[in-house]
C-alpha positions as CSV (number, residue, x, y, z in Angstrom):
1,X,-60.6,-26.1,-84.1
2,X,-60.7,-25.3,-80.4
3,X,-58.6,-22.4,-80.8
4,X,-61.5,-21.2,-82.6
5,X,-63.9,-21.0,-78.9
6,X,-65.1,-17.9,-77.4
7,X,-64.4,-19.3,-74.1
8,X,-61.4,-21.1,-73.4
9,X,-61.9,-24.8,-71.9
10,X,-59.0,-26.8,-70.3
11,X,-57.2,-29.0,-71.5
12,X,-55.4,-32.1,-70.3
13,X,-53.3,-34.4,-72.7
14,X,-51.5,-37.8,-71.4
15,X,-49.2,-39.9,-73.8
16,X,-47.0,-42.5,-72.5
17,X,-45.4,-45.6,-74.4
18,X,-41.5,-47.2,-75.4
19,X,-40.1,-44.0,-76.3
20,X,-41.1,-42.1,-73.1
21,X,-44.0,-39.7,-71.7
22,X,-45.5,-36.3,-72.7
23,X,-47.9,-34.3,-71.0
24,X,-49.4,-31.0,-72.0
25,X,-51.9,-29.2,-69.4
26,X,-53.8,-25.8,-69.5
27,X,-56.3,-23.6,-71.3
28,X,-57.2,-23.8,-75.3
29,X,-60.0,-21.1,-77.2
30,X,-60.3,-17.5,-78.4
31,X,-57.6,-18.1,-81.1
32,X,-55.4,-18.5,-78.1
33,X,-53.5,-21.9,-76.1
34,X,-51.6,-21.3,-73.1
35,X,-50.2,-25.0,-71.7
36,X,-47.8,-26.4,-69.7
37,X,-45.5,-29.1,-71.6
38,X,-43.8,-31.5,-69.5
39,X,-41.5,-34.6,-71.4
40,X,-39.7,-37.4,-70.7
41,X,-37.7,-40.9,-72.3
42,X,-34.9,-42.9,-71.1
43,X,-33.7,-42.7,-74.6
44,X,-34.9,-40.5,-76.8
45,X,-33.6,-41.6,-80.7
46,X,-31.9,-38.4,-82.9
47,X,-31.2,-38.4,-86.3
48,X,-27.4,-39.7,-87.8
49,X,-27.5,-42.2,-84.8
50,X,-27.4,-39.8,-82.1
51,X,-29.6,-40.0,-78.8
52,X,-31.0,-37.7,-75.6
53,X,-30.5,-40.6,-72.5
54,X,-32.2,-40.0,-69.6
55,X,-34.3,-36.8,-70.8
56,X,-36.7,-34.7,-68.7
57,X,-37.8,-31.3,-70.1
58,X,-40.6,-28.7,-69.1
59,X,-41.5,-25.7,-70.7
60,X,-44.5,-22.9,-70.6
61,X,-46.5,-22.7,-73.9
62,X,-48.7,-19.4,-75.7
63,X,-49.9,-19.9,-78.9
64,X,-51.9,-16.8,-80.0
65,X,-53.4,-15.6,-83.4
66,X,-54.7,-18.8,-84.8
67,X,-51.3,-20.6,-84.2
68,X,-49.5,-17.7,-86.3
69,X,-47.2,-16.9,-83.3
70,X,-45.7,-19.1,-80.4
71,X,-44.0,-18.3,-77.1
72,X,-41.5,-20.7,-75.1
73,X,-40.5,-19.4,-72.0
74,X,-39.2,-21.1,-69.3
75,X,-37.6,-23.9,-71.2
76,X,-35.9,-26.1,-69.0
77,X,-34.3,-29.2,-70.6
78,X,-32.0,-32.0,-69.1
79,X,-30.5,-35.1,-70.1
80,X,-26.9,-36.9,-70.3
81,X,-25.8,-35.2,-72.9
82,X,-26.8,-31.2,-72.6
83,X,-28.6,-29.5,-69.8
84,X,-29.8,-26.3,-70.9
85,X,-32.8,-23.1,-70.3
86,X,-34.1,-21.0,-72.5
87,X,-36.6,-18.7,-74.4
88,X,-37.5,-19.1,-77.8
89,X,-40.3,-17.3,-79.8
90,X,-41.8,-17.9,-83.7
91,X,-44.0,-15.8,-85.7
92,X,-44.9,-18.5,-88.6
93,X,-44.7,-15.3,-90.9
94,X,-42.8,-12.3,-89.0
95,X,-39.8,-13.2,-91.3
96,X,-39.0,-11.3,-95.1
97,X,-41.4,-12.4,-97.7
98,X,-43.8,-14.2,-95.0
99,X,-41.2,-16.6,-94.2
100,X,-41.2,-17.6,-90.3
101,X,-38.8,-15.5,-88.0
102,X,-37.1,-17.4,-85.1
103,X,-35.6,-15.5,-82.1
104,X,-34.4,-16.0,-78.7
105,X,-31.9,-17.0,-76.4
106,X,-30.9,-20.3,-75.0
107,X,-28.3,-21.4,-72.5
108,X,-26.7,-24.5,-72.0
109,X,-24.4,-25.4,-68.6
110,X,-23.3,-28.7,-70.4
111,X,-23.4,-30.0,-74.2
112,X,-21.7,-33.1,-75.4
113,X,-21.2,-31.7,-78.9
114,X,-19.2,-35.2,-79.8
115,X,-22.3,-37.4,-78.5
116,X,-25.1,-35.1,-80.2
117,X,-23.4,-35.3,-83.7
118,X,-23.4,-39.6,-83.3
119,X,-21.1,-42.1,-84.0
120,X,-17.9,-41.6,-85.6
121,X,-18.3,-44.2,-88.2
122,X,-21.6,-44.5,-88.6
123,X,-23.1,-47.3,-91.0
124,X,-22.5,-47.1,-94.6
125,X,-25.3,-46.4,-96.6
126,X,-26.0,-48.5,-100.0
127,X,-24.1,-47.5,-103.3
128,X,-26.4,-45.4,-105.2
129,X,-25.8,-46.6,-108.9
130,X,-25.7,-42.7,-110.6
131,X,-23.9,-41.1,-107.1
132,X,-22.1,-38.4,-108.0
133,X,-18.4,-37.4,-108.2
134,X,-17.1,-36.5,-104.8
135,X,-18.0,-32.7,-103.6
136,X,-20.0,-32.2,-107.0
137,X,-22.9,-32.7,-105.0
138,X,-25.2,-29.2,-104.5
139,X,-25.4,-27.9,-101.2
140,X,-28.8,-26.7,-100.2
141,X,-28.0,-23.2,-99.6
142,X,-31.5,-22.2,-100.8
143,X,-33.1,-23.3,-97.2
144,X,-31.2,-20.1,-95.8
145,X,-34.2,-18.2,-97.5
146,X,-36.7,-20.1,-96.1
147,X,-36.6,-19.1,-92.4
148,X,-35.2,-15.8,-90.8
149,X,-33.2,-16.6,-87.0
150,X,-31.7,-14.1,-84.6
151,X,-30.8,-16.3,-81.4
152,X,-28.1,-15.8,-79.4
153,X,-26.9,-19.2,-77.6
154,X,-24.4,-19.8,-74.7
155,X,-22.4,-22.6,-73.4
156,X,-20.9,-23.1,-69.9
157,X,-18.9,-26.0,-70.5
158,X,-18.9,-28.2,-74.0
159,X,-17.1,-31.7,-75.5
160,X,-16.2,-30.6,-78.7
161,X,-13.5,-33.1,-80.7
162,X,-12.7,-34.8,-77.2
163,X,-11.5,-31.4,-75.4
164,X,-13.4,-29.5,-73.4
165,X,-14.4,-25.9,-73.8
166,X,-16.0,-23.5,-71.6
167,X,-17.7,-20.0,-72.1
168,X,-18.8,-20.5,-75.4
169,X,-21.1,-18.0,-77.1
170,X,-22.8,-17.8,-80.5
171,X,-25.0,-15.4,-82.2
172,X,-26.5,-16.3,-85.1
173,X,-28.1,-13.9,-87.6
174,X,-30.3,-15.1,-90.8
175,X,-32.6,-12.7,-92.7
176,X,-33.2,-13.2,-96.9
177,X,-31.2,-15.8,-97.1
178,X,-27.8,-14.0,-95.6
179,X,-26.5,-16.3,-92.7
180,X,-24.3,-14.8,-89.9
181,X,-23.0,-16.6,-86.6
182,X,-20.8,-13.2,-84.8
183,X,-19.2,-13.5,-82.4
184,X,-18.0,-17.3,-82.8
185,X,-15.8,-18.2,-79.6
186,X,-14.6,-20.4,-76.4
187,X,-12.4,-21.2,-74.5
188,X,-10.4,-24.3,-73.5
189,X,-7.9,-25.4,-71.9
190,X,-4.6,-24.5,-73.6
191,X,-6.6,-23.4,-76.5
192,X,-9.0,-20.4,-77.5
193,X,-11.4,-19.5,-80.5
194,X,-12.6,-16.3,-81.4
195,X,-14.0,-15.3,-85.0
196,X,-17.0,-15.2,-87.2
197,X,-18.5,-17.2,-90.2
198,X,-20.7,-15.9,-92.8
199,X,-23.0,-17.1,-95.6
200,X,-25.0,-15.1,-98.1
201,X,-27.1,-17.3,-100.0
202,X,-29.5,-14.2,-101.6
203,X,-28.4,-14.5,-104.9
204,X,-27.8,-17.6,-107.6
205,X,-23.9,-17.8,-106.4
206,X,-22.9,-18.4,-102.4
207,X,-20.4,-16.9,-100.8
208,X,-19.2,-18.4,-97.8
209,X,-16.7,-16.6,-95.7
210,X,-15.3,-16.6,-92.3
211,X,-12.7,-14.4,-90.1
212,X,-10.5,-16.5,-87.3
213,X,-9.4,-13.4,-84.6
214,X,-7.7,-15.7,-82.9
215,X,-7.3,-19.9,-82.8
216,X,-5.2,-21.1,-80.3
217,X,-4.1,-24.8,-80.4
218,X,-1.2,-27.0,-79.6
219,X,1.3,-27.2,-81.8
220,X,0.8,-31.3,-81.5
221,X,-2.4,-31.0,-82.3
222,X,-2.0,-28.8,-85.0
223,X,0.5,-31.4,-86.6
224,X,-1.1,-34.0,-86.2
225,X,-4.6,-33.6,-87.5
226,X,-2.5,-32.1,-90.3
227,X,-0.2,-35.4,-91.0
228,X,2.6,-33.1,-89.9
229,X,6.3,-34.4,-88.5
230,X,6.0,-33.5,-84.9
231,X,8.8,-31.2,-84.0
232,X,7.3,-28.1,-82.5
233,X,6.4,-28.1,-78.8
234,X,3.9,-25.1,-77.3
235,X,0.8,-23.1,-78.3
236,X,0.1,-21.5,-81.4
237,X,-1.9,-18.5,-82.5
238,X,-3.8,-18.5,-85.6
239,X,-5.6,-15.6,-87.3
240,X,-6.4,-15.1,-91.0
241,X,-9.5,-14.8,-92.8
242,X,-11.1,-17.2,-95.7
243,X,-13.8,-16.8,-98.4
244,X,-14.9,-18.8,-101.6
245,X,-18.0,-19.1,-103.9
246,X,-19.8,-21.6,-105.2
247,X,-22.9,-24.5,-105.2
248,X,-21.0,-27.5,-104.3
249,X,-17.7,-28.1,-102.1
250,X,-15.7,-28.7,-105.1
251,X,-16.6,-24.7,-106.2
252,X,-15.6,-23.9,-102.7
253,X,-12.7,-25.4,-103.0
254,X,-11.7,-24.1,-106.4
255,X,-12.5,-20.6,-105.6
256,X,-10.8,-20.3,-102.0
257,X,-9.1,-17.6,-101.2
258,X,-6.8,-17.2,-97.8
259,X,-4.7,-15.7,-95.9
260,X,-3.8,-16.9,-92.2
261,X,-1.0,-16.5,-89.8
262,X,0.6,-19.0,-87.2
263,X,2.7,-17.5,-84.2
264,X,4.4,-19.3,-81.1
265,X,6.6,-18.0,-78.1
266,X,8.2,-19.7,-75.5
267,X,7.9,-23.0,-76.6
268,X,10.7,-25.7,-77.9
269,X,11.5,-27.1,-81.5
270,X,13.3,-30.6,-82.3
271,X,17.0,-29.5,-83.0
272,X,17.4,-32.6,-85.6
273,X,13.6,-31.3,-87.3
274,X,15.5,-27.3,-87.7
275,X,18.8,-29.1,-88.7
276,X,17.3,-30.9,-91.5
277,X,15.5,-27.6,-92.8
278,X,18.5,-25.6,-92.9
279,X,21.3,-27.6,-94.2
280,X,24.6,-28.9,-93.0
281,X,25.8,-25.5,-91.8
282,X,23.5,-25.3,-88.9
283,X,23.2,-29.1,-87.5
284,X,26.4,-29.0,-85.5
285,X,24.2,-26.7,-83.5
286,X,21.0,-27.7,-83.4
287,X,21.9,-31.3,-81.9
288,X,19.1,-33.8,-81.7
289,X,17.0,-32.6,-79.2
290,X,14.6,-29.7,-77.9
291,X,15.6,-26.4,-78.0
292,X,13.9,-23.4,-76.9
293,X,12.3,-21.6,-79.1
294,X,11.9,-17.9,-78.3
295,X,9.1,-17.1,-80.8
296,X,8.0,-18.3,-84.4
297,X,5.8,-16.6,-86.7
298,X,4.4,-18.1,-90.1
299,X,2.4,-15.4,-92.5
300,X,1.1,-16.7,-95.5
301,X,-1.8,-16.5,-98.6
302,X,-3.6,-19.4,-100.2
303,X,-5.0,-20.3,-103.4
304,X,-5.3,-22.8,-105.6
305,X,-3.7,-25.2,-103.5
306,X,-0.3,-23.8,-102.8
307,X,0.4,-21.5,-100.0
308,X,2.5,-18.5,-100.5
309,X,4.8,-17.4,-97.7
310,X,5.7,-13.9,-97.6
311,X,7.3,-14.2,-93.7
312,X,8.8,-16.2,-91.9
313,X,10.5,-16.0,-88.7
314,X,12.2,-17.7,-85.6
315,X,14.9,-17.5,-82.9
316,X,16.5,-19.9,-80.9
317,X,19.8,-19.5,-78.7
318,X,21.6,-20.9,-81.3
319,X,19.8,-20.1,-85.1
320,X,17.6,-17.1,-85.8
321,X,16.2,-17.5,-89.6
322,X,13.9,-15.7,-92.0
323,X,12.8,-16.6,-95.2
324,X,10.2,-16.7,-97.8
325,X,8.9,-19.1,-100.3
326,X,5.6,-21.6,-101.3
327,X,4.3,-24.5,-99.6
328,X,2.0,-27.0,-101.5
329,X,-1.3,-27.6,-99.1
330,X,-1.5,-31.1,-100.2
331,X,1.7,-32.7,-101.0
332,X,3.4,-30.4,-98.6
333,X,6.4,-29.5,-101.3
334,X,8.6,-26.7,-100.3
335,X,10.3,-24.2,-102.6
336,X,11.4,-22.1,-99.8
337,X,14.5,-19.4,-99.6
338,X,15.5,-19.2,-96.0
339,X,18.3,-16.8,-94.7
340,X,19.6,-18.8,-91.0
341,X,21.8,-17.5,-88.9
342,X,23.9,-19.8,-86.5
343,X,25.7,-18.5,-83.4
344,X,29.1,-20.3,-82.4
345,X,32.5,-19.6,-81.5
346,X,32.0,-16.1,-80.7
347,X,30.7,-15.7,-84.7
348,X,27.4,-15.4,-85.9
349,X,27.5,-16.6,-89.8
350,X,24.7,-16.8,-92.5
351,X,24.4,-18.1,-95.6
352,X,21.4,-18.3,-98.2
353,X,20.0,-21.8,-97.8
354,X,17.2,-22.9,-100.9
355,X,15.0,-25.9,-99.5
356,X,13.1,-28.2,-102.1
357,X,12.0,-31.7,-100.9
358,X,8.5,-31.9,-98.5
359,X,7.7,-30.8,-94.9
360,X,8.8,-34.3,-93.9
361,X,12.2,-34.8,-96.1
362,X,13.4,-31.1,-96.8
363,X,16.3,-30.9,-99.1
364,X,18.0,-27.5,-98.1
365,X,21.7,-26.2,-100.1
366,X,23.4,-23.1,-100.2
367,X,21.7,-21.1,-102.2
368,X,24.2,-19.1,-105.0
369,X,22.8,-15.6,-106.3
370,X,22.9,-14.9,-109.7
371,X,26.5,-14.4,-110.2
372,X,26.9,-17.8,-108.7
373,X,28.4,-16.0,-105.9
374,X,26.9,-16.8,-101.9
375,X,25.4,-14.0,-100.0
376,X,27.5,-15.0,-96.4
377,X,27.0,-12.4,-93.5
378,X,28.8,-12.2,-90.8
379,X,28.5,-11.1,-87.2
380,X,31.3,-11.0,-84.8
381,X,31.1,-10.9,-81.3
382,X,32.7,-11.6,-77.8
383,X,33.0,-12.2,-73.8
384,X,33.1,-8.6,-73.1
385,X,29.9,-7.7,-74.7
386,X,31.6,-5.8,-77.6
387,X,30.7,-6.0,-81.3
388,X,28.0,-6.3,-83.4
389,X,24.6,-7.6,-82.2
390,X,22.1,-9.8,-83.4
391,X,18.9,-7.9,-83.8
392,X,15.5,-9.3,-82.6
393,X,13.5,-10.3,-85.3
394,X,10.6,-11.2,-83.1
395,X,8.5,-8.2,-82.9
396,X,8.4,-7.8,-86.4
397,X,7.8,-11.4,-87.7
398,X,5.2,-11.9,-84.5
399,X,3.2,-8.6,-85.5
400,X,3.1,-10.2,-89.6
401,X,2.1,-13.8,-88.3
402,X,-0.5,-12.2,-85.9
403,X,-2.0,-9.2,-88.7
404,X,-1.9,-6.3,-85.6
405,X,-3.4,-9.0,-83.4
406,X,-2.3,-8.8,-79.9
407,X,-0.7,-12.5,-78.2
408,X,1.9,-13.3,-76.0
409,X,5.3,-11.9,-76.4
410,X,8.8,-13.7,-76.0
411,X,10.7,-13.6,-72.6
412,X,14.2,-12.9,-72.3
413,X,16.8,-11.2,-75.0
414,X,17.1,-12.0,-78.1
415,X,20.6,-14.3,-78.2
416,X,24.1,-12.8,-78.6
417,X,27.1,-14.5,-80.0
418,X,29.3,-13.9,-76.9
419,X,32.0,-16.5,-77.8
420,X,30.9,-19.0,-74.6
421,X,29.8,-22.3,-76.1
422,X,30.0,-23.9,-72.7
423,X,26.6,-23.1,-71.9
424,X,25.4,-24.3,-75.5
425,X,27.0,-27.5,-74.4
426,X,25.6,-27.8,-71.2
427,X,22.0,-27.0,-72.2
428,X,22.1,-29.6,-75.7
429,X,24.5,-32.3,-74.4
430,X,24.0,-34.1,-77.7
431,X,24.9,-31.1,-79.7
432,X,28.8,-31.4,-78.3
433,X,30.7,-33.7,-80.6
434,X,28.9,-31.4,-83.6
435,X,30.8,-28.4,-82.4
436,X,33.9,-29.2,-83.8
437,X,32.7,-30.2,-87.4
438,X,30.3,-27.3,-87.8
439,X,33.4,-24.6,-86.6
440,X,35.5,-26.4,-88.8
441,X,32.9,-26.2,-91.5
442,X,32.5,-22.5,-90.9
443,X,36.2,-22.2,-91.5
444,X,36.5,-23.7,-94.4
445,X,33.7,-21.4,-95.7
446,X,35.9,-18.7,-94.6
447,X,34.1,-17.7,-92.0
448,X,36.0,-18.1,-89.2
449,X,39.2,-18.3,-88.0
């Protein structure tokens, strides 16, 4: 009712107890405040067992029209987990329909993303004796209506997932109910993410969608959030784009609809992991242990749980390999048709390998067209640098796995059968005592002689 005065008065507000202190200083009347807010708690409770330790936070405050609008400027907060400044202003009915319209711009030098969303395993709560089928539950995608947003909000330095990410920036976009964050990105070490995520909850059925420019993560990572064999050492490059409709996460799921990429260069791969994917013909090569891996590059589309592969590409000095095939995204069952090509003796030989099995236990054998005849290629090659030549497969399976994105590209020549194996010897000591066995294998296939 003060805001109601003709003349302003002043106004001077102490609170102090357990959870901390609050002050609020300054002038209140004419259907206008302007104060000075100053806060602070040791420990300052958040919901889902999060807290704000140590928190201090200031910030200038004008409230005009009746409390319809209100201006924070100079928002200055600080505490163990996020130390950030800011300007943020709300019209309680600027927004479509009279709903209140948020806008401004905040930035943050440090956020502890990991502490701020609480503990990791947080207490169980008590069986609800009608709870609902897992992901049947409806997600409230009506409260996008209920506000409009345009704030923009940067990061310095952020703990997200236990790594540590710097330049982060966000943009977030909400008017009738449609929900954008562009762009979406940071950076970290050894990793990067650039892309955008949108939600348009106007009308009775969501659509969620979101567009990944560019993910980069280590491969380790990569395999083994995903329950993957570890075999692939390096950084990959993921892009693609994702959308589905639906009230509930099971919809979501239902309706998704994919496509994504996955590209490395310069990296290494576990000989025994590649031997085991292509068959008998190509482990006297591949050996047991790491062997460079000159670029990879994975294109694929998902629905319904299975992911179709319509590239795939890779090159090491001793097995370049393309192929096609389906992978399913939660049994991880391959029904793959993979063309390898294996470099020895001064030969480079292929043969159509089919691999059923899983990611972890592959079952790869020759693969027979349908005459029941095999499809073997052969390149021949030699010391003086005459014959026929192995052609680079990278620039075209990078440029698939990477849809026209630009990356990193592969250093040195694609590999040559030149008829030296001493160098393949001296590089994969363990692959030596296979040599033998996989030339006289490729003889006995006729390849050699």
């Amino acid at each position: 009712m003060l805001t109601h005065l003709s003349d302003s008065l002043p106004l001077s507000v102490d609170l102090s107890g357990g959870a901390g202190s609050l002050r609020v200083a300054g002038m209140l009347g004419g259907a206008r405040a302007v104060v000075n807010v100053t806060a602070s708690s040791g420990h300052l409770a958040l919901p889902n067992g999060a807290a704000l330790d140590h928190l201090e936070a200031t910030t200038h405050l004008v409230s005009d029209g009746n409390g319809a609008h209100f201006a924070l400027s100079e928002l200055n907060v600080h505490s163990t987990q996020l130390a950030l400044t800011g300007t943020l202003d709300l019209t309680v009915h600027g927004g479509h329909g009279g709903v209140p319209l948020l806008s401004g711009a905040v930035d943050a030098s440090w956020l502890d993303a990991d502490a701020l969303r609480g503990p990791a395993t947080p207490a169980k709560a008590a069986p609800v004796p009608t709870a609902q089928k897992p992901g049947t539950e409806r997600i409230a995608f009506e409260r996008l209506r209920d506000i409009d947003m345009d704030v923009r909000v940067s990061v310095a330095q952020m703990e997200l997932a236990s790594d540590v990410y710097r330049q982060a920036l966000m943009h977030v976009a909400l008017r009738e109910g449609r929900l954008g964050i562009d762009p979406l990105q940071a950076t970290g070490t050894g990793r990067r993410i650039s892309g955008r995520l949108s939600v348009d909850a106007s009308g009775d059925v969501p659509v969620v969608s979101g567009t990944i420019a560019t993910l980069v993560l280590p491969a380790t990572w990569i395999e083994q959030h995903a329950g993957m064999p570890v075999a692939v050492q390096g950084a990959f490059q993921l892009v693609g784009e994702a959308s589905a409709r639906g009230n509930t996460a099971a919809e979501l799921r239902a309706s998704m609809d994919w496509h994504m990429g996955a590209s490395l260069v310069n990296g290494t791969i576990d000989g025994a992991a590649l031997g085991s994917l292509v068959g008998q013909a190509a482990r006297g090569v591949t050996g047991s242990g790491a062997i460079p891996l000159r670029c990879f590059g994975l294109h694929m589309t998902m629905a319904k749980g299975q992911a179709n592969v319509d590239t795939l590409g890779l090159q090491t000095p001793v097995l370049s390999m393309t192929g096609q095939g389906s992978v399913g995204l939660a049994s991880y069952a391959l029904d793959m048709r993979l063309v390898p090509l294996v470099m020895i003796g001064g030969t480079g030989a292929s043969v159509p390998v089919r691999v059923g099995g899983t990611l972890s236990a592959p079952r790869p054998r020759m693969d027979a067209g349908a005459d029941g005849r095999y499809a073997i290629g052969l390149l021949l090659g030699g010391t003086s640098g005459k014959g026929t030549t192995v052609p680079d497969l990278c620039p075209a399976t990078l440029k698939a796995a990477r849809e026209g994105q630009a990356g990193p590209e592969p250093t040195g020549a694609a590999p040559q059968p030149t008829g030296n194996v001493g160098s393949l010897v001296r590089d994969n000591p363990k692959a030596a005592q296979k040599i033998d066995r996989a030339k006289s294998l490729l003889k006995g296939l006729g390849l050699i002689h």
